[in-house]
DRENTOR-35475 format. One record per atom (N, C-alpha, C, O): x, y, z; residue in three letters; atom name. Coordinates in pm, 1 decimal, m for minus. Last residue first. Layout:
         xx         yy         zz   res   atom
          X          Y          Z   ALA     CA
...
This chain:
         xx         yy         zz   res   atom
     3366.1      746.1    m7566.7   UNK      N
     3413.0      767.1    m7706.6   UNK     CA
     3408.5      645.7    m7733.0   UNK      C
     3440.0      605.6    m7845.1   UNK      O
     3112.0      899.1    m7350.5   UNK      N
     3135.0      759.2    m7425.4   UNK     CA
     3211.6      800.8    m7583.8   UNK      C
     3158.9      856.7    m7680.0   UNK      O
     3060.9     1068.4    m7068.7   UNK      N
     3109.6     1040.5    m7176.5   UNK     CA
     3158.1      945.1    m7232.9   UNK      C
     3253.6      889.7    m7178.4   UNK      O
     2834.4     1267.6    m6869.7   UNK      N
     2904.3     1115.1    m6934.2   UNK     CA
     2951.9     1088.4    m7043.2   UNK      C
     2870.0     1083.1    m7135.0   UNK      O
     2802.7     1420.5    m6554.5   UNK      N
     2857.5     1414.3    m6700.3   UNK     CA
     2883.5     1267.6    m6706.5   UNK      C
     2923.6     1183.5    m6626.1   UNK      O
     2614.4     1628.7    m6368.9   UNK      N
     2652.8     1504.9    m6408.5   UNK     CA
     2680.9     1544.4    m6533.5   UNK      C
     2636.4     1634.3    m6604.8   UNK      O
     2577.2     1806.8    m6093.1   UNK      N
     2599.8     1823.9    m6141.4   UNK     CA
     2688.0     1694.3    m6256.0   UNK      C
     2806.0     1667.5    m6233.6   UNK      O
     2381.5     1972.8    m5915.1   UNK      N
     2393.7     1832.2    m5894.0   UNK     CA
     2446.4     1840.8    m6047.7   UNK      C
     2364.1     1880.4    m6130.2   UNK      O
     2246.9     2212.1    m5603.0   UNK      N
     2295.2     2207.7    m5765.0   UNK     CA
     2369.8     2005.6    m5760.9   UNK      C
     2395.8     1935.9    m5662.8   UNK      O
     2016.4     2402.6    m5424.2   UNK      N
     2137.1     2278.2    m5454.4   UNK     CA
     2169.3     2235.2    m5583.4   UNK      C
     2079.7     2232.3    m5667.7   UNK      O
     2038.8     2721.1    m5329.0   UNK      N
     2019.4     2650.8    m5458.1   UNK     CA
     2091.2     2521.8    m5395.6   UNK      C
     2196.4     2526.8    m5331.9   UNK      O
     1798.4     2976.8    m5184.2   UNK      N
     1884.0     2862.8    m5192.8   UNK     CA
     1880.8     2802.6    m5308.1   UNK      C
     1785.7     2802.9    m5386.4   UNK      O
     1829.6     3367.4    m5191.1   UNK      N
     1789.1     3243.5    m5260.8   UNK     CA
     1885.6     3123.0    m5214.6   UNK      C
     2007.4     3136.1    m5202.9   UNK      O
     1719.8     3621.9    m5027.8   UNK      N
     1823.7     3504.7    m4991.3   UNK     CA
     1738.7     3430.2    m5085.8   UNK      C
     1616.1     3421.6    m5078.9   UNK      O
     1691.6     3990.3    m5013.9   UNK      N
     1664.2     3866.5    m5093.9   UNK     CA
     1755.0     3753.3    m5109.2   UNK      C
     1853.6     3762.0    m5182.4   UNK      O
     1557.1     4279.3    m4884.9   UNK      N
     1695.8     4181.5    m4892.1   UNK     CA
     1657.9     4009.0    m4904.0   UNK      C
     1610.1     3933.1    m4819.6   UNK      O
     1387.8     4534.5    m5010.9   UNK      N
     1382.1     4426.8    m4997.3   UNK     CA
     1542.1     4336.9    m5014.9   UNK      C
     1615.1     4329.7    m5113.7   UNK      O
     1264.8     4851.4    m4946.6   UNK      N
     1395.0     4813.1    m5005.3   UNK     CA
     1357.6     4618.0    m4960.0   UNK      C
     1290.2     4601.3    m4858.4   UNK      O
     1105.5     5134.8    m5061.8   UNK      N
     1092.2     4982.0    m5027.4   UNK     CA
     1219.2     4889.2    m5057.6   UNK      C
     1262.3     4861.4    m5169.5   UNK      O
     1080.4     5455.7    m5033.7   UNK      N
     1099.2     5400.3    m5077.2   UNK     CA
     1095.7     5204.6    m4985.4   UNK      C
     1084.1     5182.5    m4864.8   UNK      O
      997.2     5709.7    m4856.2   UNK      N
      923.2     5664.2    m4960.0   UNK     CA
      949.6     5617.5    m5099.2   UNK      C
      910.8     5657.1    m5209.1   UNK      O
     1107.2     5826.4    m4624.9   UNK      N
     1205.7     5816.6    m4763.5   UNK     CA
     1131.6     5778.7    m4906.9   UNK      C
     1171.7     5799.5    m5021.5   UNK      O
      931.4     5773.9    m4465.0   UNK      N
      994.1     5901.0    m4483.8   UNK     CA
     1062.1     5933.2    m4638.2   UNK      C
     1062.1     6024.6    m4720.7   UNK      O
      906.4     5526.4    m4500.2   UNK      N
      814.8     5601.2    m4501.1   UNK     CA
      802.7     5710.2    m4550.8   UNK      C
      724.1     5755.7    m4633.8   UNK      O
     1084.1     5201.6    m4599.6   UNK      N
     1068.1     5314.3    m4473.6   UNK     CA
     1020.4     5520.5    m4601.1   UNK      C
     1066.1     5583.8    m4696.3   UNK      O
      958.9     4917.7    m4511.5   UNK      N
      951.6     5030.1    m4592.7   UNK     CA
      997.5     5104.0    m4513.3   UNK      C
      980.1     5102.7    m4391.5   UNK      O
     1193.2     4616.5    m4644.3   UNK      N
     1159.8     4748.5    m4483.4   UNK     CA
     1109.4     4827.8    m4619.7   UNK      C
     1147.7     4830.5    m4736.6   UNK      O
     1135.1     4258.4    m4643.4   UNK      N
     1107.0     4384.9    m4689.6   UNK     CA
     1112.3     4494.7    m4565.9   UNK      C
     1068.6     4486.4    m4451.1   UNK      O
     1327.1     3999.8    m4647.2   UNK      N
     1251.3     4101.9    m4544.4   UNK     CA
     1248.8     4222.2    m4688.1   UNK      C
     1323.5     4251.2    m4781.5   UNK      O
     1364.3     3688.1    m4697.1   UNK      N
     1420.7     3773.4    m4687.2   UNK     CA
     1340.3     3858.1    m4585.4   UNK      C
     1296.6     3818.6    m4477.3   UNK      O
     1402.9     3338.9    m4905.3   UNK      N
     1385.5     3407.0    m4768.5   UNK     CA
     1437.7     3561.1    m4701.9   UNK      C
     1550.9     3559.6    m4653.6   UNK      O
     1336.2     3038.7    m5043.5   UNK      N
     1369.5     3153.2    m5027.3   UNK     CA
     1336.8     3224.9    m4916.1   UNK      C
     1253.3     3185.2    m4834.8   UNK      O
     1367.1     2678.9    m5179.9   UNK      N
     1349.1     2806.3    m5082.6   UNK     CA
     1418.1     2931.6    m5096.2   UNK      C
     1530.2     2943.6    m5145.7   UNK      O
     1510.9     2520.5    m5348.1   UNK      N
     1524.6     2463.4    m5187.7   UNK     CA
     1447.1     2583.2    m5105.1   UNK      C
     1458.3     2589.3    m4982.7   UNK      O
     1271.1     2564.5    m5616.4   UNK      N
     1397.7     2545.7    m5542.7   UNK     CA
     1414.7     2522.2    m5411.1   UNK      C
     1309.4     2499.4    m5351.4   UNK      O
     1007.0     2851.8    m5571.5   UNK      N
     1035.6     2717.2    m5641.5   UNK     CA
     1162.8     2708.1    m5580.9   UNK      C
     1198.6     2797.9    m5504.7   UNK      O
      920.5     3084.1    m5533.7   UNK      N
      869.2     2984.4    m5454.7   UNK     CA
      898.1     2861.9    m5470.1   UNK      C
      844.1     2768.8    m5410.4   UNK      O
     1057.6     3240.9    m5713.9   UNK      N
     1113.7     3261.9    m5585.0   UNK     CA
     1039.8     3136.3    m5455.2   UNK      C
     1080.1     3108.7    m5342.2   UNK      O
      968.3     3305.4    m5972.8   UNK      N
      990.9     3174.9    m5906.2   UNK     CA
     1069.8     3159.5    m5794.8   UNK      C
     1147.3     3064.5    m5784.4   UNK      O
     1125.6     3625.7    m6038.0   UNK      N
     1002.7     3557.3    m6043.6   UNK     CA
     1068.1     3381.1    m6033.6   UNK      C
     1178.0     3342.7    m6073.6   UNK      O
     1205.8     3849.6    m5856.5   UNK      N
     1281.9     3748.1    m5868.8   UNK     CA
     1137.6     3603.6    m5866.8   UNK      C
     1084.3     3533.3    m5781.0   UNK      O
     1064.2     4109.7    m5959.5   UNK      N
     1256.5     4089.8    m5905.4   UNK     CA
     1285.2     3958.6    m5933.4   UNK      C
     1371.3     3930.9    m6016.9   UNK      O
      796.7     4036.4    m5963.0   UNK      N
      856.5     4118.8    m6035.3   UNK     CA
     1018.3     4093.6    m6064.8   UNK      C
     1072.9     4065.2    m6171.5   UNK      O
      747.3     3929.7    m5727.6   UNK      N
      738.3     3842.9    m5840.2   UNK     CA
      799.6     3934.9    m5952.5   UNK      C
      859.7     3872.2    m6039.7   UNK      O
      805.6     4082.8    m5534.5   UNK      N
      896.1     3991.7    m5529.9   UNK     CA
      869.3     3906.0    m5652.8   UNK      C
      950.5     3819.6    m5685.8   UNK      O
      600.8     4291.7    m5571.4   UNK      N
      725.8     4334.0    m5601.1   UNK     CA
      804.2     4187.9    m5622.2   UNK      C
      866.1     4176.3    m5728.0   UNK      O
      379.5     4153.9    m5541.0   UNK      N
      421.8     4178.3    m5692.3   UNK     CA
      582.1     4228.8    m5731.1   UNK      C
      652.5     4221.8    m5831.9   UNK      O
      386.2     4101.8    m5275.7   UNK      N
      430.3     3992.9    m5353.0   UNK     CA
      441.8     4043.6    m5507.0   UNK      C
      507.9     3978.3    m5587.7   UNK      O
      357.3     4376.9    m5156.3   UNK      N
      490.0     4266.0    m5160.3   UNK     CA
      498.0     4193.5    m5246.1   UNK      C
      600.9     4192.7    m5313.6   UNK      O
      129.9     4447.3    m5245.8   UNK      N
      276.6     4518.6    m5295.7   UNK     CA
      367.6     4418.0    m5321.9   UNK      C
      428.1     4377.6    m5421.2   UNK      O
       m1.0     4284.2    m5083.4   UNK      N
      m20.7     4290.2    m5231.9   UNK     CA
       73.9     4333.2    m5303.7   UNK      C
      109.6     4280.6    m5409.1   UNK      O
       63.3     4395.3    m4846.6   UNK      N
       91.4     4210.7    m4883.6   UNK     CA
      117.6     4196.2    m5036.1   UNK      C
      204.8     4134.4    m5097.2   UNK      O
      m80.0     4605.7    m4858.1   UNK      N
       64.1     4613.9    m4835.3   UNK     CA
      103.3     4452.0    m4866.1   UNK      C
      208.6     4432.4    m4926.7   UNK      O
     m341.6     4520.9    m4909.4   UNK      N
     m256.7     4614.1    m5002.2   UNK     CA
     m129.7     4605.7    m4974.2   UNK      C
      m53.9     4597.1    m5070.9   UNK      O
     m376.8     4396.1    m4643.5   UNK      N
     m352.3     4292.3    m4754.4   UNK     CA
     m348.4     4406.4    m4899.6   UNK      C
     m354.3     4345.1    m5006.2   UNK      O
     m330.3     4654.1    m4469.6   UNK      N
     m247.1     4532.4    m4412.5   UNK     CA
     m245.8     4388.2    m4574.4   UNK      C
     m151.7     4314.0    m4602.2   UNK      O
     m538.4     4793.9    m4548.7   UNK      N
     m453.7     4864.0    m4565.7   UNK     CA
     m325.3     4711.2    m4582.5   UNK      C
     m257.9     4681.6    m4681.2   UNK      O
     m848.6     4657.6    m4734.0   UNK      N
     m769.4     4669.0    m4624.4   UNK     CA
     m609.9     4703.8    m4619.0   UNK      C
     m544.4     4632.3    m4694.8   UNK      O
     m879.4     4788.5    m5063.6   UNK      N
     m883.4     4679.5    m4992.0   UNK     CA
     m829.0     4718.2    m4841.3   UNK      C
     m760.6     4820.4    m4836.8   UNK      O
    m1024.1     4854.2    m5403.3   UNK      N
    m1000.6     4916.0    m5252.7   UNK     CA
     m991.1     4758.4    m5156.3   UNK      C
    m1060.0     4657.1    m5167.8   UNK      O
     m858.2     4831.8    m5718.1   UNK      N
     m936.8     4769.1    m5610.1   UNK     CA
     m918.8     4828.0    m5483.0   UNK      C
     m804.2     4854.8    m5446.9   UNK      O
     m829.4     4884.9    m6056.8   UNK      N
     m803.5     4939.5    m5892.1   UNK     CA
     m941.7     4839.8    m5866.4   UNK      C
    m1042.6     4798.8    m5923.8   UNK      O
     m645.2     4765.0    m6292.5   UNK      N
     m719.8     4724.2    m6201.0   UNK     CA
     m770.6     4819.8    m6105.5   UNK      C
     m667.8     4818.5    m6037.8   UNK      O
     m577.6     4847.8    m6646.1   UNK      N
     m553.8     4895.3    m6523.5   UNK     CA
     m644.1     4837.5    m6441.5   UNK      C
     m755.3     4840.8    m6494.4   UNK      O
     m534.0     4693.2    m6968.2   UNK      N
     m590.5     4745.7    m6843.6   UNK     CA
     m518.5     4813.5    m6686.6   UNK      C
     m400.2     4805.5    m6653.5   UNK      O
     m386.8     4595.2    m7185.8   UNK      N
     m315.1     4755.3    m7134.2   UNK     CA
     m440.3     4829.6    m7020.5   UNK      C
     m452.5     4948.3    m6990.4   UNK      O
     m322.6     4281.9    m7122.3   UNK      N
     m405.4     4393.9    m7145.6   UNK     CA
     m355.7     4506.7    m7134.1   UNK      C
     m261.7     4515.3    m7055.2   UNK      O
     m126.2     4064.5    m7029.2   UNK      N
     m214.1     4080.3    m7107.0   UNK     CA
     m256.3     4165.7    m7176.3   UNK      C
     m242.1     4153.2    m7297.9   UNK      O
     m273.4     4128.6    m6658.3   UNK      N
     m119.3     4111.6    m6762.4   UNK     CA
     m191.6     4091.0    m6861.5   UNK      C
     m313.2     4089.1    m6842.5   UNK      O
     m315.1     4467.0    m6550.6   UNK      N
     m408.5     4325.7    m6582.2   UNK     CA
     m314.7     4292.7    m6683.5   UNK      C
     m272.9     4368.6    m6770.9   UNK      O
     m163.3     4658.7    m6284.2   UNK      N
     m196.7     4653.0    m6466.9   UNK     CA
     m272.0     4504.3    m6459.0   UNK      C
     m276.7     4442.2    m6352.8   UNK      O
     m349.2     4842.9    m6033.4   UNK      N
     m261.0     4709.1    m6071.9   UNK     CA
     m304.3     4721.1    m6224.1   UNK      C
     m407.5     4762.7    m6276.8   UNK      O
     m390.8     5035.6    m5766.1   UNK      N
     m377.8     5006.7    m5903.8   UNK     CA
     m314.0     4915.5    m5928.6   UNK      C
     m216.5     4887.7    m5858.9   UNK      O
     m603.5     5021.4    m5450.8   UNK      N
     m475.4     5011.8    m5513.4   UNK     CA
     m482.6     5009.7    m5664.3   UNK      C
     m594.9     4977.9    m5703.2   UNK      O
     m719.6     5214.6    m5198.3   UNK      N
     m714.4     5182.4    m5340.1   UNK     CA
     m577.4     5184.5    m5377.5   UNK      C
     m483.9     5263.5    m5364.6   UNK      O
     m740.4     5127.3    m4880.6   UNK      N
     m679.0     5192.1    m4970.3   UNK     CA
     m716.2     5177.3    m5066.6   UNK      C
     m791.9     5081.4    m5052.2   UNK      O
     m900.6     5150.5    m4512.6   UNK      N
     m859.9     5097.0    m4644.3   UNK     CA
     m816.3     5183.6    m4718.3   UNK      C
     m823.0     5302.1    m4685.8   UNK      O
     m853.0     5087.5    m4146.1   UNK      N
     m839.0     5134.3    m4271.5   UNK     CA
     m879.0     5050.3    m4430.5   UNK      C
     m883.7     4929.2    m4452.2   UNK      O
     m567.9     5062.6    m3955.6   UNK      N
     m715.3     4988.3    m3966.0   UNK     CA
     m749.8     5085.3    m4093.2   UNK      C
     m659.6     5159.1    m4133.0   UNK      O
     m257.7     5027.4    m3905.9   UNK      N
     m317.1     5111.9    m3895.4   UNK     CA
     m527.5     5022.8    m3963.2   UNK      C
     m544.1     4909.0    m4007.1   UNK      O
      m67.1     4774.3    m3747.9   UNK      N
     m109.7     4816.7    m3879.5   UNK     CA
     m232.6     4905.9    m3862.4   UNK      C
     m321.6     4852.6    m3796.1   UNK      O
């Protein structure tokens, strides 16, 4: 990871604020991540787990993320006539 810092923008939920903060290049890029993944697939920390990869790729200057959700499911019925 290149050494460094960036400014990042972020909205403030709530508000029609805008954040910037300058931070190390390596926890901006963390920062991405997780808004992106809360964005897509909010409670992704909840359930049996989750698990994927983000690639950026650079050139293309785009972020593609492949996204594994587990579920166990349990499924009851009762009926009384």
């Amino acid at each position: 990871m290149p050494s460094g810092e960036i400014e990042i923008a972020r909205h403030v939920c709530g508000t029609p604020n805008i954040e910037r903060q300058t931070q190390p290049i390596s926890i901006a890029i963390e920062t991405l991540a997780y808004d992106f993944l809360g964005q897509t697939h909010g409670g992704w920390e909840n359930s049996d787990g989750a698990y994927g990869d983000f690639t950026f790729d650079v050139a293309e200057r785009t972020i593609t993320l492949d996204y594994n959700e587990r579920h166990m499911e349990s499924d009851y019925s009762q009926h009384v006539f």
